[in-house]
N, C-alpha and C positions, 0 to 999 in steps of 0.2 A: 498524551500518548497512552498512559492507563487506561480511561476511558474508553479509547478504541481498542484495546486489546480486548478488554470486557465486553463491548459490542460485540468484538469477532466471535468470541468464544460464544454469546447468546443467537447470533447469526448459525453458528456451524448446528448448535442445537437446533434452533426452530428451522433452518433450511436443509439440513442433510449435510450429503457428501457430494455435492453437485456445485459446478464452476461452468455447466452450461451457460450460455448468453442468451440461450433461446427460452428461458425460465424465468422467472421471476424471484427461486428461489438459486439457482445458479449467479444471479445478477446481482442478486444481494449479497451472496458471499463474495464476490469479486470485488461490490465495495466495500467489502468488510476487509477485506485484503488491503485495498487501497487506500481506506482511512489510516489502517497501521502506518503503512510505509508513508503518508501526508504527516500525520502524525511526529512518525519519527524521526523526519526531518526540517519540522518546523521545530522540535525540542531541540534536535541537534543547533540549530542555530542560535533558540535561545540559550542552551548552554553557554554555547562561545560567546556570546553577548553577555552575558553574564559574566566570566571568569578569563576569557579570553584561553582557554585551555584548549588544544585539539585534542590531548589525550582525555578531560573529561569529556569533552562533546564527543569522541569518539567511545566512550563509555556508553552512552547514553544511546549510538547508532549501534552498536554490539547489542543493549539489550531489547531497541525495537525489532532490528534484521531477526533475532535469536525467537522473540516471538512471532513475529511473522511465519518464519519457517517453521515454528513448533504448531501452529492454527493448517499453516497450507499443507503439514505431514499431515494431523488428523484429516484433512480434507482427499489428498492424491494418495493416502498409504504408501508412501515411500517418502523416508528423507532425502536422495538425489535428486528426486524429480523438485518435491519442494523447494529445495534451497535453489536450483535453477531458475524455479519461477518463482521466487523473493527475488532472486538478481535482479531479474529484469522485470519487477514491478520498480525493485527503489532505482536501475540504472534510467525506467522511461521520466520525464521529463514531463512539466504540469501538461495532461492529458486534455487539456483546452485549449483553444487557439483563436486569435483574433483575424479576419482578413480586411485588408483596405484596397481598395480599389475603386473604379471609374466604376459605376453600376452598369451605364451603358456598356462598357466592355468584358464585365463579367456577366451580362443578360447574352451579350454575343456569344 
């Protein structure tokens, strides 16, 4: 999780203040964002695997959520906007997906 905070913070230098998608340097601060919040919910779990504690593992989500929002204020200049969009980078759900299906019937 440190690691990725330290990407973010060297992302927001070399990329700017930009979260376009249409950029390459927008697109990298998004995964800079993202690594955080992957980050700090694969910590969080290994906390609890570790101690079985929700109040340490929830230590540990307080201070990734805490840096998250502190990288995405440098990034939107505001902290409301930021902390909304921490929410809903750690509420969305691993951002890949598998399909299975007939080929033939997904060629249809």
């Amino acid at each position: 999780m440190e690691a990725a905070i330290d990407a973010a913070g060297e992302a927001l230098k070399n990329n700017g203040k930009s979260l376009d998608d249409n950029t390459a340097k927008g697109r990298a601060n998004n995964q800079a964002l993202d690594d955080i919040a992957s980050a700090t919910m694969k910590a969080v779990e290994a906390k609890y695997q570790e101690t079985g504690s929700w109040t340490q593992s929830m230590a540990v989500w307080e201070r990734g959520r805490g840096q998250l929002v502190a990288v995405a204020t440098q990034i939107k200049g505001n902290e409301q906007a930021a902390k909304k969009l921490a929410d809903q980078i750690l509420r969305t759900p691993d951002k890949t997906a598998m399909l299975r299906g007939n080929m033939e019937d997904l060629q249809t």
